[in-house]
C-alpha positions as CSV (number, residue, x, y, z in Angstrom):
1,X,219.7,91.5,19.5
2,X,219.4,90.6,23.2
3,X,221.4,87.2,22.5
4,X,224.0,89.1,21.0
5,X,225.0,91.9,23.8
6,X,225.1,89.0,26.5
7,X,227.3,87.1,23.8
8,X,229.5,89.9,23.0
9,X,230.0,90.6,26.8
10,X,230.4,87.3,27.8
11,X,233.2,86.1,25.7
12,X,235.2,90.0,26.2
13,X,238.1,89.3,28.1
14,X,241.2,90.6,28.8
15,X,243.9,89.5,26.3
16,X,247.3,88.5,27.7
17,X,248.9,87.8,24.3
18,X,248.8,89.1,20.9
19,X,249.5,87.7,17.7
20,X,251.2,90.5,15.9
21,X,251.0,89.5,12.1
22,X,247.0,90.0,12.6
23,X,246.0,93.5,12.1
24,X,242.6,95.4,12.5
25,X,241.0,96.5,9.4
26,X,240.7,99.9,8.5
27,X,236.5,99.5,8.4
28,X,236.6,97.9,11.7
29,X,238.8,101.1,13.1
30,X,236.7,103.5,11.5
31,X,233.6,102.2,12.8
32,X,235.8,101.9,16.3
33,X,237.2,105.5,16.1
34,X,233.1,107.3,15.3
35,X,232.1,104.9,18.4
36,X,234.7,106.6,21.0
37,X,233.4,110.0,19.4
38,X,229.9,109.5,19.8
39,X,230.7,108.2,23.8
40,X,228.5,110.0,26.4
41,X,230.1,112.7,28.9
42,X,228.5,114.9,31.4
43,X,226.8,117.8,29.7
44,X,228.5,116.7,26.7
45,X,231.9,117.9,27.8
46,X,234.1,115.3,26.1
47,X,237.1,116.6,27.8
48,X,239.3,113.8,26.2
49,X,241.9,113.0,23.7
50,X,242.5,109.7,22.6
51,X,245.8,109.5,21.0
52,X,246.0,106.1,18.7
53,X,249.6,104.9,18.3
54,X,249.9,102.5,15.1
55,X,253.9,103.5,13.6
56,X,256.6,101.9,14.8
57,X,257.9,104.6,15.7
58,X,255.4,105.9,18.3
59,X,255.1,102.1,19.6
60,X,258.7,102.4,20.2
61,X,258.3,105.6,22.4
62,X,255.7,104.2,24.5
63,X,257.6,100.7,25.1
64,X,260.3,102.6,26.2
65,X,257.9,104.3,29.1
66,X,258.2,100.9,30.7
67,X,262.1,101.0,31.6
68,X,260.9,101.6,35.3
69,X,257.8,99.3,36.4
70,X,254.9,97.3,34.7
71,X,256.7,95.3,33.0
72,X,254.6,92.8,32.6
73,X,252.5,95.3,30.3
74,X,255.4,96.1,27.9
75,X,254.8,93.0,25.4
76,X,251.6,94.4,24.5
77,X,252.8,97.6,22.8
78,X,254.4,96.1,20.3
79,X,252.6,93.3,19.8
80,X,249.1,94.4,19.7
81,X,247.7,96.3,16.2
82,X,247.6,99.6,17.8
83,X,247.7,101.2,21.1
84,X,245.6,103.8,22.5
85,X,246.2,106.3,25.2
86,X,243.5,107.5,27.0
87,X,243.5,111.3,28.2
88,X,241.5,114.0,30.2
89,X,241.5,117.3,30.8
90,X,242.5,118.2,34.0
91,X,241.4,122.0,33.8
92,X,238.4,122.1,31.8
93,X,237.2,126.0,31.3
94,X,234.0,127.8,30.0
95,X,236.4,128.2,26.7
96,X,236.5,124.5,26.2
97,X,232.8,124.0,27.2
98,X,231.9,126.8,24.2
99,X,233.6,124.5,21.8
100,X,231.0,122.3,22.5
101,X,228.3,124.5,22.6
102,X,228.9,125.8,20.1
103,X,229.2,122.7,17.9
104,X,225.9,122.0,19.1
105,X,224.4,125.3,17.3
106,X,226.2,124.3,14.0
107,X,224.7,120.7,14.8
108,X,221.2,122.0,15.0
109,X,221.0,121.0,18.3
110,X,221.1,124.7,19.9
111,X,219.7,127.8,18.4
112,X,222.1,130.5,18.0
113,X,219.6,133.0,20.1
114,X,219.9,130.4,23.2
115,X,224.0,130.3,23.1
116,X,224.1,132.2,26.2
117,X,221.7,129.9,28.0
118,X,223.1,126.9,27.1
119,X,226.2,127.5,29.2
120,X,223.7,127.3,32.3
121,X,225.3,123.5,31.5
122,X,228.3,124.4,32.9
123,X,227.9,124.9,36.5
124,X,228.1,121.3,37.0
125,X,231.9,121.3,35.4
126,X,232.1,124.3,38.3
127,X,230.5,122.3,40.6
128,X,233.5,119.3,40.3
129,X,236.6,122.3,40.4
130,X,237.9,124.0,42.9
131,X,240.1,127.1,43.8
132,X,242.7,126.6,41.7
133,X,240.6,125.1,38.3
134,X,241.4,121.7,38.9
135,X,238.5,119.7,37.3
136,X,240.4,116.3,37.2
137,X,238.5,114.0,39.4
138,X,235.3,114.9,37.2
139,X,237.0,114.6,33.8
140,X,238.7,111.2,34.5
141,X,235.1,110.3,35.3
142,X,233.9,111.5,32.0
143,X,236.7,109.7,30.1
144,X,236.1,106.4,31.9
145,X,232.4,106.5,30.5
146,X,234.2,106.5,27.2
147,X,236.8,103.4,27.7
148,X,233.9,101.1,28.8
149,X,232.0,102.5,25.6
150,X,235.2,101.3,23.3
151,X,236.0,97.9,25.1
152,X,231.8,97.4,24.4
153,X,232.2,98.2,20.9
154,X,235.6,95.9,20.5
155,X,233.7,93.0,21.5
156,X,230.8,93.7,19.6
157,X,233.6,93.8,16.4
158,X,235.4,91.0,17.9
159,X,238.7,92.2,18.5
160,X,240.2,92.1,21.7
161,X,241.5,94.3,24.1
162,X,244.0,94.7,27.4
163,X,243.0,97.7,29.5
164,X,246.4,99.1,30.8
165,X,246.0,101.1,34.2
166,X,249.6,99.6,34.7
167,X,251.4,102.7,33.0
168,X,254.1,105.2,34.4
169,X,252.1,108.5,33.9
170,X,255.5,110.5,34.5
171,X,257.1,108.8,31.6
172,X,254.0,109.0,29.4
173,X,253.5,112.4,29.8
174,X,257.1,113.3,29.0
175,X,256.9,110.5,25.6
176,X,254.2,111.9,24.5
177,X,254.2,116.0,25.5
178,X,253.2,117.2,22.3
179,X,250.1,115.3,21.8
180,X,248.9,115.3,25.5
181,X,249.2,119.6,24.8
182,X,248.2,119.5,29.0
183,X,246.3,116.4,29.0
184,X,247.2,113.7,31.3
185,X,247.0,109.8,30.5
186,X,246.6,107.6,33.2
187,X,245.1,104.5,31.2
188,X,245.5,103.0,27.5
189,X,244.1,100.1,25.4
190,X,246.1,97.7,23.1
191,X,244.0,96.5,20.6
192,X,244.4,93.3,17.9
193,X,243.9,89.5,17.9
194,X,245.2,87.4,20.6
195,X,247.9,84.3,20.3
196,X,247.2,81.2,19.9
197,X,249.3,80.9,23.4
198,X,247.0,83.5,24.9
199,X,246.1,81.5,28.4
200,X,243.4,84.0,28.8
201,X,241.4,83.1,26.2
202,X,240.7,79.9,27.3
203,X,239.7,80.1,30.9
204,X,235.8,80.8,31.3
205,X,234.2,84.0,32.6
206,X,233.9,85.1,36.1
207,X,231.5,87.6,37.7
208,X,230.1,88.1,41.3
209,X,226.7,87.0,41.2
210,X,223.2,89.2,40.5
211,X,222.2,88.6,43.9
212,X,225.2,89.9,45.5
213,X,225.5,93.2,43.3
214,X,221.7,94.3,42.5
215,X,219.1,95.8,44.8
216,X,215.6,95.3,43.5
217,X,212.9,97.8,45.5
């Protein structure tokens, strides 16, 4: 089991080039889709939405969000097997922090008598918001915990991935309106099998060594 994490994140890597007649299975994106759900948040807040584009049609809306800069990223959209954007909620209230508690009393997980208490949670939501309900900076936070979940389980299902911080939020968040419903996107993941052509996939992994990152005491 050991063997196998170090493999999985030793050979990840960021794909530069798909090959677009390979698509994910549907097991494989199940078991991917129940892995983003079960990422870990801050007091369980999961104050995201990941929106997962796989039509044509909604591939074509965000490949049109690159008419002003990145570019370099546009390939990807159509080319990959599916495309997901990545988004947070930027004002996160008691009323969304209920849903969750109470999920957790349907779960089993909180007793209906300790509802009440269990929003004691919350403060540290309060905590990260200031005068005008602006929880932003703590949410991204939250949501990033959940990308480095996904890109963990893609390797692990050996499918490959391109994080894509190179977006134009203004343009995304006008595409997609409707679906964000007030969230904002500022990153998204194409997903699928890389090209034979794919440079990336050949050149051998990089990383700063222990020494220089870890403090033993």
């Amino acid at each position: 089991m050991q063997e196998q994490i170090l493999k999985d994140l030793r050979t990840r890597y960021t794909c530069k080039k798909y090959d677009s007649s390979k698509k994910i299975a549907q097991e494989d994106l199940e078991v991917l889709f129940e892995s983003m759900r079960l990422s870990a948040s801050s007091i369980n807040s999961q104050p995201w939405k990941f929106i997962v584009l796989e039509s044509d049609d909604a591939k074509k809306r965000m490949y049109e969000t690159f008419s002003n800069k990145y570019q370099f990223n546009q390939q990807h959209i159509l080319e990959s097997s599916q495309v997901i954007l990545f988004a947070h909620n930027t004002h996160y209230t008691r009323e969304d922090y209920a849903k969750v508690v109470d999920k957790g009393i349907e779960d089993g997980r909180t007793k209906p008598e300790d509802r009440e208490q269990a929003f004691g949670a919350f403060i540290f939501a309060e905590m990260n918001m200031d005068e005008n309900g602006f929880t932003g900076n703590w949410t991204k936070a939250q949501l990033y915990l959940a990308f480095g979940n996904t890109l963990h389980t893609l390797a692990r299902l050996n499918i490959d991935s391109t994080p894509l911080e190179g977006i134009d939020v203004d343009l995304v968040s006008e595409a997609f309106k409707k679906e964000l419903d007030g969230y904002e996107c500022h990153v998204a993941l194409a997903i699928g099998y890389h090209h034979k052509e794919d440079f990336n996939a050949q050149l051998p992994k990089s990383r700063l060594p222990h020494e220089s990152i870890f403090i033993h005491l």
